[in-house]
C-alpha positions in Angstrom: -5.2 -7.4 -15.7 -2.0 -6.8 -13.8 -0.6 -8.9 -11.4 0.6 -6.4 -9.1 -1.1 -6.4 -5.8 -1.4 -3.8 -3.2 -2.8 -4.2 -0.2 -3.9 -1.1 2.5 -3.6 -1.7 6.6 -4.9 -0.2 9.0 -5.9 -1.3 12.7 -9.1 -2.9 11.5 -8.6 -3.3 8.0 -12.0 -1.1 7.4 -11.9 2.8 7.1 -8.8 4.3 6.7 -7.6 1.6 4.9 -10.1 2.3 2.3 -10.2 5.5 2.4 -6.6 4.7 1.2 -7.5 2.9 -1.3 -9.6 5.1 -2.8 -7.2 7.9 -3.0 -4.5 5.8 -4.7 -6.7 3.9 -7.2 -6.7 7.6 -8.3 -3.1 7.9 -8.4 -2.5 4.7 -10.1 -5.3 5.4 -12.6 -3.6 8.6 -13.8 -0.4 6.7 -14.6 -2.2 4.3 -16.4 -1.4 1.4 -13.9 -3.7 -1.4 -13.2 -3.3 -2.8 -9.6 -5.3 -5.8 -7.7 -6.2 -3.8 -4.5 -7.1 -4.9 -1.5 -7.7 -3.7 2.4 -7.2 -5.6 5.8 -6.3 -5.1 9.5 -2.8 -5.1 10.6 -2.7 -8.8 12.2 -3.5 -10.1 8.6 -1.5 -8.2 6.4 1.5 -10.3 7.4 0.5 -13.8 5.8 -0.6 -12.0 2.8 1.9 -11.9 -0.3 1.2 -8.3 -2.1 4.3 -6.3 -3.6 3.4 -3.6 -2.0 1.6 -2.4 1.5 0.4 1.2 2.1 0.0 2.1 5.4 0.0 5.0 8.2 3.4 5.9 10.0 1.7 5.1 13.1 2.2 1.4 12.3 5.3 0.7 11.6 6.5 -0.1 15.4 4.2 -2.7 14.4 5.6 -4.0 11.2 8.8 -4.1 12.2 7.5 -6.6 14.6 6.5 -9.3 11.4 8.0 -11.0 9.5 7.2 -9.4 5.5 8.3 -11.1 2.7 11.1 -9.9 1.1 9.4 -8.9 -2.3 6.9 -7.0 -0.1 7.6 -2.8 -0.1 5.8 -1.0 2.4 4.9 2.3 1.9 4.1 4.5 5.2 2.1 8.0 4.7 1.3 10.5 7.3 -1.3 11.5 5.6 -3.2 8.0 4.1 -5.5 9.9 2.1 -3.2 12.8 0.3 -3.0 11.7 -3.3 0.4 13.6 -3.3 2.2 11.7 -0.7 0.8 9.1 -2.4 2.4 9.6 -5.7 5.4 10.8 -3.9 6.1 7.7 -2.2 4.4 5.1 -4.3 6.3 6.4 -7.8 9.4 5.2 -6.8 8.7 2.4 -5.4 6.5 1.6 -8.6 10.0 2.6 -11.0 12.0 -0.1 -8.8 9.6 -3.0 -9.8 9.8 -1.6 -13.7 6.3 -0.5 -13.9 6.7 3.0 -14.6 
């Protein structure tokens, strides 16, 4: 089981957010990458530690608002649930923490 943890956000951490999720479990499964995965609302994703967020372009006034850890990426999509702005985005991001 990896270590690496994702985490979608949206504004109440249920349906787009997991809608995300779904689309990039696909994404990661077709590069062979195994990923803890897990969705919240935007007023908790601050206090948790995952490598990487994925979240809609619409929040980031908001996250540049908190205070992410360092070691945290976040990933914004205009489209949360197009597995090719997915891969798009998430594949570098992936090749910079020296999983792919």
């Amino acid at each position: 089981m990896s270590n690496l943890t994702i985490l979608f956000v949206c504004g109440a951490g249920l349906g787009s957010s997991f809608a995300a999720q779904m689309a990039t479990e696909d994404v990661l499964k077709a590069k062979g990458i195994e990923a803890n995965l897990d969705h919240t609302d935007i007023s908790s994703a601050a206090a948790m530690n995952a490598d990487i967020i994925i979240t809609a372009e619409n929040f980031r006034p908001q996250f540049a608002k908190f205070n992410i850890n360092n070691k945290t990426t976040i990933v914004f999509l205009r489209n949360i649930v197009s597995k090719v702005e997915i891969e798009e985005k998430l594949c570098p991001v992936l090749q910079q923490k020296g999983l792919i």
